[in-house]
Residue frames relative to the residue before (quaternion, step in Angstrom):
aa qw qx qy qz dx dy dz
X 1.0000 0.0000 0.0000 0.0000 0.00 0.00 0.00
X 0.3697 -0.6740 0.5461 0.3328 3.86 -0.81 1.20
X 0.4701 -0.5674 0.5942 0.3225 3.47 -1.87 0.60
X 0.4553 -0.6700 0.5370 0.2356 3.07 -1.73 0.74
X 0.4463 0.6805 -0.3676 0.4501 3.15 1.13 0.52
X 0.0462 -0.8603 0.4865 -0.1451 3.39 -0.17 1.60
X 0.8205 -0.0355 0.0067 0.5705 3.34 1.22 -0.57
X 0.1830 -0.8013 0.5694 -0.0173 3.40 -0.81 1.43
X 0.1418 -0.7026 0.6879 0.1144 3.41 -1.26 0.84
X 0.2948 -0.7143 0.6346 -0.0097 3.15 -1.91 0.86
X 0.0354 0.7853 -0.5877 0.1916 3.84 -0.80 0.87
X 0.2974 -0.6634 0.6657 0.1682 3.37 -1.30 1.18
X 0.0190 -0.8402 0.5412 0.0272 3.42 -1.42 0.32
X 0.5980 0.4207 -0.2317 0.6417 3.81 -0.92 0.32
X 0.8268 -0.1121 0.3593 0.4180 3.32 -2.20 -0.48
X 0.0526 -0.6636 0.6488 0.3687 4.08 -0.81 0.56
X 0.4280 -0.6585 0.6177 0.0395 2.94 -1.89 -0.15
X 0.1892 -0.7574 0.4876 0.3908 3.91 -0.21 0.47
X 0.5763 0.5382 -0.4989 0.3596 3.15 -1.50 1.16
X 0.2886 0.8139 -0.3745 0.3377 3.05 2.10 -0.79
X 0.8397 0.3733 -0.0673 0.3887 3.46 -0.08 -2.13
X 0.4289 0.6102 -0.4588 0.4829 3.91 1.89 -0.41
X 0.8925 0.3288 -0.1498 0.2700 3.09 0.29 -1.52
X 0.4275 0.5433 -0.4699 0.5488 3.89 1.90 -0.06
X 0.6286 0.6010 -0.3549 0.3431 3.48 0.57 -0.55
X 0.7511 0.4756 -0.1325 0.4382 3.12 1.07 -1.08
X 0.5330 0.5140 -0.3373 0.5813 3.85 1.53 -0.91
X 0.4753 0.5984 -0.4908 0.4186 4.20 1.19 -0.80
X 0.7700 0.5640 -0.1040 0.2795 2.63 0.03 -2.26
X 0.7361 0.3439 -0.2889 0.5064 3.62 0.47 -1.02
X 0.7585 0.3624 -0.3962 0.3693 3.58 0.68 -0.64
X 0.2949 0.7011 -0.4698 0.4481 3.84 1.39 0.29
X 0.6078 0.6762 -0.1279 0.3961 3.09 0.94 -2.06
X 0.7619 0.4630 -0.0041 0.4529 3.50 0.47 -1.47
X 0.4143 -0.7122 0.4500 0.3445 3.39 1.13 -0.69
X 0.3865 0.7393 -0.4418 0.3299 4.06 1.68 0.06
X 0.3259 -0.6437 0.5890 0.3640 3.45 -0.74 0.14
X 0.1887 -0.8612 0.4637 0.0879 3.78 -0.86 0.22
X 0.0356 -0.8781 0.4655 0.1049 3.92 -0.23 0.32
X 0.3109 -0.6996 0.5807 0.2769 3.76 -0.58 0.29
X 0.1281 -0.7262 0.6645 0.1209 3.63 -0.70 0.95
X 0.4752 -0.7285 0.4449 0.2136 4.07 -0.99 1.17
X 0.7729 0.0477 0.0410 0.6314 3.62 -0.95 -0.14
X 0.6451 -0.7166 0.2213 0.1460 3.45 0.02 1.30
X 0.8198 0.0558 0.0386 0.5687 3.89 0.37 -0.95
X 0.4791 0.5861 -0.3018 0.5795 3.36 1.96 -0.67
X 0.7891 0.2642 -0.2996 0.4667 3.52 0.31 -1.05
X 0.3451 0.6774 -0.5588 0.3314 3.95 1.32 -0.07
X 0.7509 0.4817 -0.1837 0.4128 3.38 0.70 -1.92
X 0.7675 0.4146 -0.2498 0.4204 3.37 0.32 -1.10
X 0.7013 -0.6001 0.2243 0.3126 3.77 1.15 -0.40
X 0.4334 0.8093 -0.2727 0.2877 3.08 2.16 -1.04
X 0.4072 0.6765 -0.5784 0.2050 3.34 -0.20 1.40
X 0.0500 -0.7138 0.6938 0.0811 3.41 -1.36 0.49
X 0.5133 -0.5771 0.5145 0.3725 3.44 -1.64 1.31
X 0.1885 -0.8047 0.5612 0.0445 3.33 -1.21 0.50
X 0.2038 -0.8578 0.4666 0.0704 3.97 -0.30 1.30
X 0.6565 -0.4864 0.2930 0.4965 3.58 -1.15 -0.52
X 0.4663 0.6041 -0.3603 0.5365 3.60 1.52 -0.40
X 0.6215 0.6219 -0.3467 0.3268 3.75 0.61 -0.67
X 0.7537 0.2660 -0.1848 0.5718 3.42 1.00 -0.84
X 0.3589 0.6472 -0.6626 0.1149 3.85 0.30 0.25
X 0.9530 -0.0599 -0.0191 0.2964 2.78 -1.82 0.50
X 0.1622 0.7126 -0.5209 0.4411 2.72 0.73 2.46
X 0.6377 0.6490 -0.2875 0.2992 3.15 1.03 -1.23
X 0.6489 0.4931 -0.2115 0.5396 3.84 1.39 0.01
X 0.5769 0.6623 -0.2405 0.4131 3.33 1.33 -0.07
X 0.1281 -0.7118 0.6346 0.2725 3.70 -0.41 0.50
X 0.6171 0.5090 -0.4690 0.3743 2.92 -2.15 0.18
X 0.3257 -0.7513 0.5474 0.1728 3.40 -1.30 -0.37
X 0.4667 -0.7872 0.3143 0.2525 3.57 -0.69 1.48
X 0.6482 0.6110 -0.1116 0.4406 2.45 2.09 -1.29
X 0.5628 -0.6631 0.3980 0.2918 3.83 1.34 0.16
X 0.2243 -0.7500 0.6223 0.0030 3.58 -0.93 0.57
X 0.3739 0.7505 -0.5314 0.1210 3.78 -0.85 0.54
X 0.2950 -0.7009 0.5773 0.2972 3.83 -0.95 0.56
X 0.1599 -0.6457 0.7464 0.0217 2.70 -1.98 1.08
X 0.4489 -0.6319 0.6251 0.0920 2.79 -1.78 1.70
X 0.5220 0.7631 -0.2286 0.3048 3.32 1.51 -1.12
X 0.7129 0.2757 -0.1454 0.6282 3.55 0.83 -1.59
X 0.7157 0.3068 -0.5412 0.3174 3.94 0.01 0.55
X 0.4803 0.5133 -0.5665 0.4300 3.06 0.68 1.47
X 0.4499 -0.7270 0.2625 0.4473 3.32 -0.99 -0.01
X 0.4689 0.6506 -0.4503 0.3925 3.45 1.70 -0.04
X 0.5966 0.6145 -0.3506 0.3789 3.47 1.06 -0.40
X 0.6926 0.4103 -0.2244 0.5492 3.46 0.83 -1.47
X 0.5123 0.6029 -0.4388 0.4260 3.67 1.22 -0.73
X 0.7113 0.3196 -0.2920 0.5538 4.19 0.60 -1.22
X 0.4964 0.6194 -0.4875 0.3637 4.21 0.79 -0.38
X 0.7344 0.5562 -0.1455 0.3607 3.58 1.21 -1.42
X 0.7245 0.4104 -0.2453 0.4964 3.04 1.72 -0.75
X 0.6834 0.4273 -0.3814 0.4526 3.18 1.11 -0.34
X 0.3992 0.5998 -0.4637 0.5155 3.57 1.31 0.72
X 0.7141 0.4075 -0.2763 0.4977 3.31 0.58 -1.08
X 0.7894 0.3187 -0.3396 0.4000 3.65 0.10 -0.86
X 0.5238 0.3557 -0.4309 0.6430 3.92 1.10 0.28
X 0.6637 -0.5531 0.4741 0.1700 3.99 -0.02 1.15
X 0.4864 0.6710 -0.4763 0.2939 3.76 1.12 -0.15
X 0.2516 -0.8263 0.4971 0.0824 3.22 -0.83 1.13
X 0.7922 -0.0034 -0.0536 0.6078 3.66 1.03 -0.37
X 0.3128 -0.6928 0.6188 0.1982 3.85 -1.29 -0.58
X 0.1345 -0.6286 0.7660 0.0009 3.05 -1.73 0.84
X 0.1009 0.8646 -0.4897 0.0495 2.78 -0.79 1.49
X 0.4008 -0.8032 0.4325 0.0852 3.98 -0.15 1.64
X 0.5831 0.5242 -0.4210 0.4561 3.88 -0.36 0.75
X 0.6346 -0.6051 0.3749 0.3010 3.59 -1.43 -0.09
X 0.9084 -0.0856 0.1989 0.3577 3.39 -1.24 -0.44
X 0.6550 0.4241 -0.3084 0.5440 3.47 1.08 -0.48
X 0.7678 0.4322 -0.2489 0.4022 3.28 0.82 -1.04
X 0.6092 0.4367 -0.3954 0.5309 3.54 1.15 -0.31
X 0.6241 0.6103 -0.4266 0.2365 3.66 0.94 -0.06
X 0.5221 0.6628 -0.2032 0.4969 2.48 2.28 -0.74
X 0.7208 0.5115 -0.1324 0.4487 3.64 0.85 -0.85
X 0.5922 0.4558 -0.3382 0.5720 3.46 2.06 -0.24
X 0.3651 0.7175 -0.3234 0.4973 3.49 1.52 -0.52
X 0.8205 0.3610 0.0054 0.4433 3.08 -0.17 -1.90
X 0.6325 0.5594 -0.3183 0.4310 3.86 0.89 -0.14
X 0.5696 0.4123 -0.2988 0.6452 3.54 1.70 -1.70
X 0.7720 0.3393 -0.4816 0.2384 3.54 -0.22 -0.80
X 0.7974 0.3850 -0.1353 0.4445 3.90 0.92 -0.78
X 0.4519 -0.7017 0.5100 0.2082 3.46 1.26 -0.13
X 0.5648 0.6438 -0.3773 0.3523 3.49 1.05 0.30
X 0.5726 -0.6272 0.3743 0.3724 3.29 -0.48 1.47
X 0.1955 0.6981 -0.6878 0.0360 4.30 -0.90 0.37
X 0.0972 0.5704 -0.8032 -0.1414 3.92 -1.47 0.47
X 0.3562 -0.5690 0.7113 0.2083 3.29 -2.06 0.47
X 0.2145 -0.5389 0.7937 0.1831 3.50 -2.19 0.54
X 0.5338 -0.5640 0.5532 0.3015 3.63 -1.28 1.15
X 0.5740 0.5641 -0.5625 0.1895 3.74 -1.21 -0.01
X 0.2283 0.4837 -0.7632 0.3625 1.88 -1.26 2.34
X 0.5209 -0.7718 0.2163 0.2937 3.47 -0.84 0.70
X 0.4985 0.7617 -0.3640 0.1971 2.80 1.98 -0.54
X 0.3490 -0.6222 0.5512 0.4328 3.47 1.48 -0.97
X 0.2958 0.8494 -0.3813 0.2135 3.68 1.02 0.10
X 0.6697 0.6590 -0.1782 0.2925 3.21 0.89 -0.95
X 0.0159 -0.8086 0.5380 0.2375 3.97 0.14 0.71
X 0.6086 0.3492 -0.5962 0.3902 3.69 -1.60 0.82
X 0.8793 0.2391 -0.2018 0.3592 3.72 0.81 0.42
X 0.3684 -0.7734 0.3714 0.3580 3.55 -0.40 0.83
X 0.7218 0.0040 -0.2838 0.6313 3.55 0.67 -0.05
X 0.3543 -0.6340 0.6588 0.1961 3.00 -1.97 -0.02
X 0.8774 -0.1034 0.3587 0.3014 3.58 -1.14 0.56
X 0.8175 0.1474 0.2056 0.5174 4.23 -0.69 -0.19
X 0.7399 0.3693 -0.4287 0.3637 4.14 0.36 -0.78
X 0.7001 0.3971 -0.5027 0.3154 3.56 0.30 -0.47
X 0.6091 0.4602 -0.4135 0.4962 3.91 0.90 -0.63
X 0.5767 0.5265 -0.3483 0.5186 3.74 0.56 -0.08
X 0.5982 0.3997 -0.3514 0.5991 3.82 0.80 -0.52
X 0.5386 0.5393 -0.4341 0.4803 3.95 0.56 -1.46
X 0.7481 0.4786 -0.3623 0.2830 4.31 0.18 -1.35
X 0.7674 0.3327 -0.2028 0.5091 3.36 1.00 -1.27
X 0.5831 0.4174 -0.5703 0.4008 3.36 0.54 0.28
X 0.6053 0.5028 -0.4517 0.4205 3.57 0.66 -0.43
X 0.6123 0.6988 -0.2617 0.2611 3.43 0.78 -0.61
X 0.6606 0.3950 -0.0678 0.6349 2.78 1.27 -1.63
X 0.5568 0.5447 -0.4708 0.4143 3.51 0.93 0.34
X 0.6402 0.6250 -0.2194 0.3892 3.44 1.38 -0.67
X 0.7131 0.4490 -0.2044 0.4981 2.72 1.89 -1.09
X 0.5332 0.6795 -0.2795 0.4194 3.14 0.96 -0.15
X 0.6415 0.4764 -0.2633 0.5406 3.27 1.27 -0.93
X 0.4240 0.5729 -0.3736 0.5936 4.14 1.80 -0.42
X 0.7485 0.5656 -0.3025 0.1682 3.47 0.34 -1.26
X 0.5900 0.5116 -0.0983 0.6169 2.85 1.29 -2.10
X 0.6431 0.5562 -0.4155 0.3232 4.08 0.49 -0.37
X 0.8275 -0.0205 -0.0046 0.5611 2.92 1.33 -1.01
X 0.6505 -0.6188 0.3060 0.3166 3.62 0.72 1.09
X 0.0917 -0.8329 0.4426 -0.3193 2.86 0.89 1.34
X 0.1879 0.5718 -0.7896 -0.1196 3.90 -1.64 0.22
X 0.1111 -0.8226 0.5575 0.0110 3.68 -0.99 1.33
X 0.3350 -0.7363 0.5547 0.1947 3.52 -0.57 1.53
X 0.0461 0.8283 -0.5502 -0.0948 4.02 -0.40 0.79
X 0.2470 -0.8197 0.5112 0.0752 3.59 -0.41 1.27
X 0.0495 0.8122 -0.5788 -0.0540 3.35 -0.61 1.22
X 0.7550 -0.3873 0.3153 0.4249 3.72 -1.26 -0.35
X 0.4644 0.6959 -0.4626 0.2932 3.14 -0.95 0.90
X 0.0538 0.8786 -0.4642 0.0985 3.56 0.93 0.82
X 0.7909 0.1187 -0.2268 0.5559 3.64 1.56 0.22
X 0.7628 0.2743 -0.1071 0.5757 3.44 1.01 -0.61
X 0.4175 -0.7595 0.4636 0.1844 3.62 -0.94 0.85
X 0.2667 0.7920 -0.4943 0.2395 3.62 1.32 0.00
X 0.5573 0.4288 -0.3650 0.6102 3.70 0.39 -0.33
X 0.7706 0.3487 -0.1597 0.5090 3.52 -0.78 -1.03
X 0.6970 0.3402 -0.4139 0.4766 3.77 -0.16 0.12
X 0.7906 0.3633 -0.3090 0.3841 3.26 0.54 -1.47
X 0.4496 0.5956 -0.4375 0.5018 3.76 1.42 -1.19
X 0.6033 0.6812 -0.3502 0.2220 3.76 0.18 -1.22
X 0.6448 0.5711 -0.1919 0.4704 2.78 0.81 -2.16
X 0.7559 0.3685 -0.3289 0.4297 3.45 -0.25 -2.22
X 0.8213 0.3757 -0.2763 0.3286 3.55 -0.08 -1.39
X 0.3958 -0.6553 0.5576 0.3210 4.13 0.97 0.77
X 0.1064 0.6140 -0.7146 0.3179 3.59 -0.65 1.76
X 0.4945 -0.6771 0.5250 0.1462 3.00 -1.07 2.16
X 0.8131 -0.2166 -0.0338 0.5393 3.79 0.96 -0.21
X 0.2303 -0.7939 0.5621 0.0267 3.75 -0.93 0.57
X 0.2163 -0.7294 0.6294 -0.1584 3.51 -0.24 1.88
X 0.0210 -0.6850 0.6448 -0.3384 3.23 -0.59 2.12
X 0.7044 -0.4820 0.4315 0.2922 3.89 -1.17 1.29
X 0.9172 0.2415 -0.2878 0.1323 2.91 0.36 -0.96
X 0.4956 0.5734 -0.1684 0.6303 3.02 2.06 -0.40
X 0.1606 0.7606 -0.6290 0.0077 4.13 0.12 0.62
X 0.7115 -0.5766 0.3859 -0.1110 2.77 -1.21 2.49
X 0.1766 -0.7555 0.6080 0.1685 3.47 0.69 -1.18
X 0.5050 -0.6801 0.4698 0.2486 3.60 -1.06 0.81
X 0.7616 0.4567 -0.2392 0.3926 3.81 1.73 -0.85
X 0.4952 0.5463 -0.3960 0.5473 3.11 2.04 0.03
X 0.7322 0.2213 -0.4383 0.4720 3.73 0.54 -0.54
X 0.4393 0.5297 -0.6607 0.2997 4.07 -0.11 1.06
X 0.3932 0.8516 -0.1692 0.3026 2.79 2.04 -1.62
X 0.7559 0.4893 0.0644 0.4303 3.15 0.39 -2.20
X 0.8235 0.3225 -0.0518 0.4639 3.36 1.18 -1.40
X 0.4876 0.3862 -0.4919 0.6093 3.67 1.57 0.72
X 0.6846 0.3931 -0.4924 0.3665 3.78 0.61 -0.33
X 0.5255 0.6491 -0.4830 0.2630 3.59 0.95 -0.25
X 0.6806 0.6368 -0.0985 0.3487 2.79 1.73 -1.60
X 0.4690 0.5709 -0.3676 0.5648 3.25 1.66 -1.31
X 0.7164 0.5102 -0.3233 0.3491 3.62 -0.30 -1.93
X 0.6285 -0.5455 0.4090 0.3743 4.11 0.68 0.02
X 0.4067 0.7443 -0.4710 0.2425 3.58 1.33 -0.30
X 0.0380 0.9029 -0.3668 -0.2208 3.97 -0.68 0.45
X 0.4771 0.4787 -0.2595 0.6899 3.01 2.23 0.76
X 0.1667 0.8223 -0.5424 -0.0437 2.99 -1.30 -0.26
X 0.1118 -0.8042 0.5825 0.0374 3.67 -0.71 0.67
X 0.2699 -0.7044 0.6517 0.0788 3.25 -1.25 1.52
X 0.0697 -0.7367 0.6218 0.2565 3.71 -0.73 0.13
X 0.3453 -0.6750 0.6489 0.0639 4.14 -1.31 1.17
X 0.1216 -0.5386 0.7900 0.2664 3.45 -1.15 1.01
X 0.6798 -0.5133 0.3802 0.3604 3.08 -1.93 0.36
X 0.5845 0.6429 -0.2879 0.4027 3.59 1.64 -0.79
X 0.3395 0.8393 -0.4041 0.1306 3.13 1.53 -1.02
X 0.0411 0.8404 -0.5317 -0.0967 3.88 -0.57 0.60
X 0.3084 0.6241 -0.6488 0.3073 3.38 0.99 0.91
X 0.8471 0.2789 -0.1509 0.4264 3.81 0.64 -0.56
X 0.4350 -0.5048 0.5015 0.5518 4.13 -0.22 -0.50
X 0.8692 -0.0518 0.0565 0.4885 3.45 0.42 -0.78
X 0.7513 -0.2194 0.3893 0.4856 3.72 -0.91 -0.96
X 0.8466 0.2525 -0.1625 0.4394 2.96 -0.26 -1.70
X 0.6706 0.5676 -0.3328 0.3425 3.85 1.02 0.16
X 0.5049 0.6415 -0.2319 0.5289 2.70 2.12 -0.01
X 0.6930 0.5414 -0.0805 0.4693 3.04 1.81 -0.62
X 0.5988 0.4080 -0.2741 0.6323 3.46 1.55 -0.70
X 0.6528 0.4941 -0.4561 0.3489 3.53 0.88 -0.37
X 0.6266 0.5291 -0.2770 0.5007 3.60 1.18 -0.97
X 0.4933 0.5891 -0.4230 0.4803 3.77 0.95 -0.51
X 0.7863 0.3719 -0.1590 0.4670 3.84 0.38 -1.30
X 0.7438 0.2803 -0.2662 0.5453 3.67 0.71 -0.44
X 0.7862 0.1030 -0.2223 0.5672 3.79 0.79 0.09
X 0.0086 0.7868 -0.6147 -0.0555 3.82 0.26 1.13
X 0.3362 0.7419 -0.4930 0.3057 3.80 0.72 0.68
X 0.8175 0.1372 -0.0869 0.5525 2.99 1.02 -0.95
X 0.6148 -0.4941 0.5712 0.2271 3.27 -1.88 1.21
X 0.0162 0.8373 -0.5424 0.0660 3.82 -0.27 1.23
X 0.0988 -0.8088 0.5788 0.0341 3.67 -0.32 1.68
X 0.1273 -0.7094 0.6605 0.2106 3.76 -1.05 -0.38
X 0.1009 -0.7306 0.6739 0.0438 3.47 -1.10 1.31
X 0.1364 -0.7433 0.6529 0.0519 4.30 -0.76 1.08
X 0.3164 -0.6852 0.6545 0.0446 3.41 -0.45 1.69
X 0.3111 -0.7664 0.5451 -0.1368 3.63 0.13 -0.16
X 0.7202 -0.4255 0.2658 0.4792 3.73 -1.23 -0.34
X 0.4801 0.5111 -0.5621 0.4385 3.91 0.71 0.46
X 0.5130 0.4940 -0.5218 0.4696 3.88 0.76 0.54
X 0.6152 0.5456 -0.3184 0.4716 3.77 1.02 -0.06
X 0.7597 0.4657 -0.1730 0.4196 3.15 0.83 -0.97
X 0.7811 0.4983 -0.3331 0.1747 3.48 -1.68 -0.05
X 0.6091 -0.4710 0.3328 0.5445 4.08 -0.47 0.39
X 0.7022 -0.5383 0.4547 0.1021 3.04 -1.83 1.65
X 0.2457 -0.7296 0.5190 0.3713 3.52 -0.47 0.77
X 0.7310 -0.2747 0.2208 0.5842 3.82 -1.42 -0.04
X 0.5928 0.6401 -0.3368 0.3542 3.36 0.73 -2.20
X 0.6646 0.5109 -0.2686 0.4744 4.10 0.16 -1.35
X 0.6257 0.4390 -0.5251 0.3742 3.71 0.53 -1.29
X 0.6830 0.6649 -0.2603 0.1538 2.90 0.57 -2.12
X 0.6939 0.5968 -0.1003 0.3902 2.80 0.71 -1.59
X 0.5495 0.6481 -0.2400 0.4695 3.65 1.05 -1.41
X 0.7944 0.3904 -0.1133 0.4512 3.07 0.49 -2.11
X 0.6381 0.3761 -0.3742 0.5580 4.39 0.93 0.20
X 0.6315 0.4424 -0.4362 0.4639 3.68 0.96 0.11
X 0.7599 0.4293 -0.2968 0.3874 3.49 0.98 -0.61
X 0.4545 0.4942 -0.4850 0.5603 3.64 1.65 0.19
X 0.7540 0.4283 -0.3382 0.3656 3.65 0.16 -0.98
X 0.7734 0.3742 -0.3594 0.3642 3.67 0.87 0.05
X 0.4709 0.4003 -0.4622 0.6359 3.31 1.65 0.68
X 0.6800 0.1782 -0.6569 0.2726 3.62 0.01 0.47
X 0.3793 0.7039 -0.5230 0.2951 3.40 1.34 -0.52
X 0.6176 0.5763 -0.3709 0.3859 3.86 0.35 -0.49
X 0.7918 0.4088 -0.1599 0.4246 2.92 0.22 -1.99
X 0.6262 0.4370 -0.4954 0.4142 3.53 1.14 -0.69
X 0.5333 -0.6348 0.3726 0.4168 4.27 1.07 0.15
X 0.5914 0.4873 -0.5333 0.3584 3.69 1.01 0.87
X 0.3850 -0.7042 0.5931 -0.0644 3.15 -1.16 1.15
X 0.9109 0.1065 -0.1619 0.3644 3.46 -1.53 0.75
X 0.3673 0.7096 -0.3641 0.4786 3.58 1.37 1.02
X 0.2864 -0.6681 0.6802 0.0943 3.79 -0.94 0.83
X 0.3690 -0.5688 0.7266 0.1114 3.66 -1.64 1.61
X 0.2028 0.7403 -0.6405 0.0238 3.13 -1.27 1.25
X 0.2768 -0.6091 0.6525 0.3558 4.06 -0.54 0.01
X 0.2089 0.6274 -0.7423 0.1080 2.89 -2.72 0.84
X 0.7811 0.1134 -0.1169 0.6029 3.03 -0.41 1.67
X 0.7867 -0.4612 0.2894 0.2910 3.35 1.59 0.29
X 0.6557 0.0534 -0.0805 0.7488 3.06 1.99 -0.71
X 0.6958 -0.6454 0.2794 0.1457 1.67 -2.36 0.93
X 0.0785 -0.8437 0.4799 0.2273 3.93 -0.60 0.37
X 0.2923 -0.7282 0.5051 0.3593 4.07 -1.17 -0.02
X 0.0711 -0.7080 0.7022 -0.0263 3.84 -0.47 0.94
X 0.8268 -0.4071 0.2626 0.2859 2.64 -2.16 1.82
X 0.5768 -0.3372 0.6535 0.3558 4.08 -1.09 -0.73
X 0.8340 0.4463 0.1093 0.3056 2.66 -0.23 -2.23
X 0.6074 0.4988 -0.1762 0.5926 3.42 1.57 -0.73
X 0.7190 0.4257 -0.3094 0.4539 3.36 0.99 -1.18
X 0.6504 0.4937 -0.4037 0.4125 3.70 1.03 -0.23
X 0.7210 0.2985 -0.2030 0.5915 3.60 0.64 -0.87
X 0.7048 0.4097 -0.5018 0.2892 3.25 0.08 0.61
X 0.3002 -0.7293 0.5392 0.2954 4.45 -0.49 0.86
X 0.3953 -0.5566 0.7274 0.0696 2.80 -1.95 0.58
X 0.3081 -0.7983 0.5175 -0.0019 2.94 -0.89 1.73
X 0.6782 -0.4492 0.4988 0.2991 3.57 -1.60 1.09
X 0.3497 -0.7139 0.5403 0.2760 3.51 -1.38 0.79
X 0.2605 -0.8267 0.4620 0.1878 3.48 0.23 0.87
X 0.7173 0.4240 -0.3746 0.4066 3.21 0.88 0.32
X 0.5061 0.4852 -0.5087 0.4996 3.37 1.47 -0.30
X 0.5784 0.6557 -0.4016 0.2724 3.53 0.63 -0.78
X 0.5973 0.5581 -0.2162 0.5339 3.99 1.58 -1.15
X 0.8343 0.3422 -0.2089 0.3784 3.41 1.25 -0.90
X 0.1662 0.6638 -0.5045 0.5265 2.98 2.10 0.56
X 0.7197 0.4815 -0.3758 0.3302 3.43 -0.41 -2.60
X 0.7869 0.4103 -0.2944 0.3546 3.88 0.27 -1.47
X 0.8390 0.1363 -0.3300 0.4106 3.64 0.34 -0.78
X 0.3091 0.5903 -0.6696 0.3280 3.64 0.15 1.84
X 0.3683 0.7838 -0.4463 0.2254 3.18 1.27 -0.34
């Protein structure tokens, strides 16, 4: 039996992410592929309401797929969490012939799209991408492994400041709920310790930690800070506190900030992108609706919407053990 699905629309949303433009490319491309018509909707739910669409072919996305950022634009809307808002989003779906959505971005935006599914019946799947890695029904998401690739390079740079001049550097990366950044970055980039939400450190274990570095011959050192971190209020309090109880060491703080979003997709992201955006055009045509592409084990799986938001993603307790050992 042929799908009634004739014309799909795609949209990034929320925080971008590199991999963004891998994976619009790909939802194009396959529905080109397929024979679907396809449209790019702009500055996401804003441009839902306001109308901002353009048909979109295989020629449309060349030589995107290497690009961070998003072609397709990013923007919050107070508008569509109303219902007069999602109420004009629906019509200007309907009267542009749009039969379903893809929609790229995190947790907010798929809340938006589970919203917008009960109230209209209207077919929507989501691709994760966001760097946080946040997202439960998948092991990676979109943006985290090229985001891990930035701060480890980073904190290589700093490190090379550190060891120059005996340095301890607090490096604050993303992560305002989940330490997935900051553990794994931790690991690769050898971080004397790594202070993550979910694990709270204590202020007398990291002095603890940071006279044995010192004892053990260590004359640098690098802490890495999720932003959530609750061993301190912030950074720099993590710093005046270590300044007064260990005046041994010269204590800087470097905040990486939004260059963890940015820059060209690693391979891993392309790849990845480009099997989430085939599976959520057939996921349509095959007539299921209101489901999130994720991978495990390598493949690809389809988890609830609604599940993927309320459900947490859990610390790798073992990377965490192989943190504890190679601070040694």
């Amino acid at each position: 039996m042929a799908s009634k699905i004739k014309k799909i629309a795609v949209f990034t949303s929320g925080g971008d992410s590199p991999g963004m433009n891998a994976a619009i490319r790909s939802v194009v491309r396959t529905c080109a592929y397929l024979k679907v018509e396809c449209v790019g909707i702009y500055r996401g739910y804003e441009g839902m309401v306001e109308g901002d669409f353009k048909p979109m072919d295989a020629r449309s996305v060349n030589n995107i797929i290497n690009k961070g950022g998003t072609i397709l634009k990013s923007a919050r809307s107070d508008s569509f969490r109303t219902p007069e808002g999602r109420k004009q989003a629906y019509d200007n779906l309907v009267a542009n012939n749009i039969d379903a959505f893809v929609v790229i971005g995190g947790d907010g935006s798929f809340t938006g799209a589970m919203i917008f599914n009960k109230e209209y019946d209207f077919p929507v799947i989501g691709i994760p991408g966001t760097i946080d890695n946040d997202i439960f029904g998948t092991t990676y998401t979109l943006g985290f492994d090229t985001a891990l690739n930035t701060v480890v390079d980073a904190i290589d740079k700093i490190r090379d400041t550190a060891s120059s001049h005996n340095r301890l550097f607090f490096v604050e990366v993303m992560g305002r709920d989940v330490g997935h950044i900051a553990l794994n970055a931790g690991v690769g980039a050898g971080a004397e310790e790594i202070l993550i939400p979910e694990e709270n450190l204590g202020l007398e274990r990291l002095l603890e930690s940071l006279k044995r570095s010192k004892k053990s011959g260590k004359s640098s050192s690098i802490v890495i800070v999720a932003e959530g971190d609750k061993t301190g209020k912030n950074v720099f309090e993590l710093k005046e506190y270590v300044e007064e109880n260990l005046p041994i060491y010269d204590v800087r703080v470097s905040v990486l900030g939004h260059m963890q979003r940015g820059g060209t997709p690693s391979c891993f992201d392309r790849v990845l992108a480009s099997r989430m955006g085939v599976r959520a055009v057939e996921a349509l045509l095959e007539g299921k609706s209101n489901l999130m592409v994720g991978i495990q084990d390598n493949k690809l799986i389809l988890t609830p919407i609604e599940q993927a938001i309320k459900g947490h993603t859990k610390i790798d307790k073992e990377l965490i053990r192989v943190s504890d050992i190679m601070s040694t």
